[in-house]
N, C-alpha and C positions, 0 to 999 in steps of 0.2 A: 594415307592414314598417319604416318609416322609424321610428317610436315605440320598436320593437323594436332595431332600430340603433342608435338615440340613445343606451338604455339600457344596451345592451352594450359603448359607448364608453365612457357614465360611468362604469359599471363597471368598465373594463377604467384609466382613468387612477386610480377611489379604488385600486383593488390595485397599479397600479405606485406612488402615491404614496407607498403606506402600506409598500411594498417599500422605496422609497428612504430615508424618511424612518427607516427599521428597520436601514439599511446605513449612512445619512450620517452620519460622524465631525466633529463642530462643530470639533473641532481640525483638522481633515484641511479643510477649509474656509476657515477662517479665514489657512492658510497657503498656501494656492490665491492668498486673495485679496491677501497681502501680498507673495507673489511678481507677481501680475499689477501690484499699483501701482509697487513697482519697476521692473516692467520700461517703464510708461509713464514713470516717471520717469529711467526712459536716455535715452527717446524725446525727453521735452522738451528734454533737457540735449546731446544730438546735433543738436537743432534749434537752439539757441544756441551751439553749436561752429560748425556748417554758415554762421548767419547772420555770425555773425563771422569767418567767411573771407574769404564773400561780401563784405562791407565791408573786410576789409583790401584785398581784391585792386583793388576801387575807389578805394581811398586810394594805395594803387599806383600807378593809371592815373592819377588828378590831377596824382600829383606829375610823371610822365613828362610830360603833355602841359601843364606848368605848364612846366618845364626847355625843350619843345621852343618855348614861346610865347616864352620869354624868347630864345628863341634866332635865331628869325623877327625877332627886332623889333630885336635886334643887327645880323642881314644886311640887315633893310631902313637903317638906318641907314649903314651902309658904303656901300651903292647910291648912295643920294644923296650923301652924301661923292664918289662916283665917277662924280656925273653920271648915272648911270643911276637915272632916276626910274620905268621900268617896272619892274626888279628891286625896286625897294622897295615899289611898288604891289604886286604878287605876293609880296611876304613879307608884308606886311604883311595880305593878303586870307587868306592860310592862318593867318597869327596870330590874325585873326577866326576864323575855322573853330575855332580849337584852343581858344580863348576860348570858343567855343559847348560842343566838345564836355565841357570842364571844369565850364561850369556846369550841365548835365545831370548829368555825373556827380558835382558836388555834391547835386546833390537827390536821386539815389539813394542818396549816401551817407548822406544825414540821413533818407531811409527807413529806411536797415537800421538806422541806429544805433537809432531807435525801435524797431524790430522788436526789436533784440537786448538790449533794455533793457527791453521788454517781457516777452519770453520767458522773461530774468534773473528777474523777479521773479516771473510764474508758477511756475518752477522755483524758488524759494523756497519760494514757498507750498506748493506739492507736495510740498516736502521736508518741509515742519513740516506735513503732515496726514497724509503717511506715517511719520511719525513717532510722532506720535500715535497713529496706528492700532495701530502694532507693540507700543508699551507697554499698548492696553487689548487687541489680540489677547493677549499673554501673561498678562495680567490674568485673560479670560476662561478660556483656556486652562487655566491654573492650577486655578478656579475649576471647573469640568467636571472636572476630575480628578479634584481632593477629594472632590466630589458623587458621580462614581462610585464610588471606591472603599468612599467609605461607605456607600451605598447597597450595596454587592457586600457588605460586611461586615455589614451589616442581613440582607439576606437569608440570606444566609449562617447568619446566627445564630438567625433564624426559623423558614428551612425551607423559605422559599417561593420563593428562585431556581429559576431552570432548576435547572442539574443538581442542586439536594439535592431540588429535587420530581422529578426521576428518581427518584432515592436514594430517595426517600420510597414511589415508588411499584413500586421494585421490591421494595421490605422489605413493602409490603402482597402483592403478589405471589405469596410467600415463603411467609409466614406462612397466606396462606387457603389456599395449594397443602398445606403440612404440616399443616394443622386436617380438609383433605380427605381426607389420605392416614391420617392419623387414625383416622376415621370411618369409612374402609371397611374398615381392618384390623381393627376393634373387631367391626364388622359382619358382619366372615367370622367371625370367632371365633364371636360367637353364632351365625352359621349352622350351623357344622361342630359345637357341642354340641350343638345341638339336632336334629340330623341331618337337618336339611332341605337341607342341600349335602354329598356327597359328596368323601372327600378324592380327590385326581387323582393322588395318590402311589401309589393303590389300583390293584389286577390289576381289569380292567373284568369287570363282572359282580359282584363281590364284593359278599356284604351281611351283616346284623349276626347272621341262623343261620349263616352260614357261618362268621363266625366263631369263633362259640360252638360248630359241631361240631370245629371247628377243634382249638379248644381241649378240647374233651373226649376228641378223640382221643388227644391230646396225651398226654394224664395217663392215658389207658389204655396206651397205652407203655409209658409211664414203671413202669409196676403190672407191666407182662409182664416186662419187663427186670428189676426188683427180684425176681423170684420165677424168674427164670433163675440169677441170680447166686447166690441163696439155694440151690437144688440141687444148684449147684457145689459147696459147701463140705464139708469132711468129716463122716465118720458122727459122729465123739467128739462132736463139736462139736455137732452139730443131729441131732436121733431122724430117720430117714426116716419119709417119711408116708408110711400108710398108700391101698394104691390099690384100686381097686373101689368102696369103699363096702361093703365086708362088714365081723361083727362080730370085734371084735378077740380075738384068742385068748389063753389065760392062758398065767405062763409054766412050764415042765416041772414045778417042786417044787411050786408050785399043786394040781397034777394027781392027782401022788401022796397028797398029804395028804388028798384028798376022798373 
């Protein structure tokens, strides 16, 4: 069963490959993929927006706690001016403080700035290989074009596309259908002279004495009616025949004279 499986899998991915590979448009592709690198190339360039925020906002806070250091170290100075040497120890301890926090926040700023000087020049590179890609996808695209069309225009002029081998194959269709119909027309013909098929135009029953008494009748008819019309006609005209069958008598002066 497993063997049997295996088989039906392989099976089942050559038909969809050989499905897809019969659907996949290399232009239809090619601008899938020039859209996809664009859009990481937003992605980079949004990462080098973002990092460069990040570090302004920390150039920011330097300067603030730069202004507040210089500002602690003025109040401690007044202090002592004023005798008051613990006011100047407590400005002076949070000037420390503001001096700490500044130099941290120098060193994240010379992270980011590397990050964003970093990412600058990724997003360069990205730019000029998406770039590149766009003039040989057009390149190629172009190139598929050509190739199809001519290719459409070969076949086309051979006969062997799809649809002229339709064309092709319903004009054979056509023609053995008409060479058929041909042949049996030819075929009834010989039949019905030689009387081995019967015409179906015919009164059933009907056959070749019947017609021949048919026709004999016919023309005896025709013999009664011509010898009706003939006795129509006046005496002047036609002798009346004689009826019986007896011998014919002479005429009165005949008579005399013998």
């Amino acid at each position: 069963m497993s063997s049997i499986a295996h088989r039906i899998a392989a099976l089942f991915r050559i038909k969809a490959n050989k499905a897809l590979d019969k659907a996949e448009d290399p232009r239809e592709v090619l601008d899938y993929s020039y859209a996809q690198q664009q859009e990481m190339l937003q992605k980079v360039r949004r990462g080098v927006a973002d990092v460069a925020t990040s570090r302004k906002r920390v150039d920011l806070q330097i300067s603030q706690l730069q202004q507040s250091g210089g500002k602690l170290e003025g109040q401690a100075q007044q202090a002592l001016a004023a005798g008051r040497e613990d006011l100047a120890r407590e400005a002076l301890t949070r000037r420390t403080a503001v001096a700490s926090q500044v130099t941290d926040l120098q060193t994240q700023q010379e992270s980011l700035q590397d990050q964003e000087e970093k990412l600058t020049l990724a997003s360069q590179r990205l730019q000029a290989k998406v770039d590149a890609f766009r003039t040989r996808k057009e390149t190629i695209k172009a190139t598929y074009t050509a190739a199809e069309a001519q290719t459409r225009i070969t076949e086309a002029v051979t006969g062997i596309g799809e649809e002229m081998g339709d064309v092709g194959l319903a004009m054979q269709r056509a023609q053995d259908k008409t060479e058929q119909l041909q042949a049996r027309a030819g075929a009834l013909d010989e039949l019905l002279a030689s009387g081995a098929l019967e015409d179906a135009t015919l009164p059933a029953g009907r056959d070749d004495i019947e017609a021949e008494l048919e026709r004999v009748t016919a023309g005896s008819d025709v013999d009664q009616e011509l010898a009706r019309m003939k006795a129509q006609l006046p005496a002047s005209s036609t002798p009346p025949a004689v009826e019986g069958g007896g011998p014919r008598q002479a005429p009165p002066d005949q008579e005399e004279t013998s």
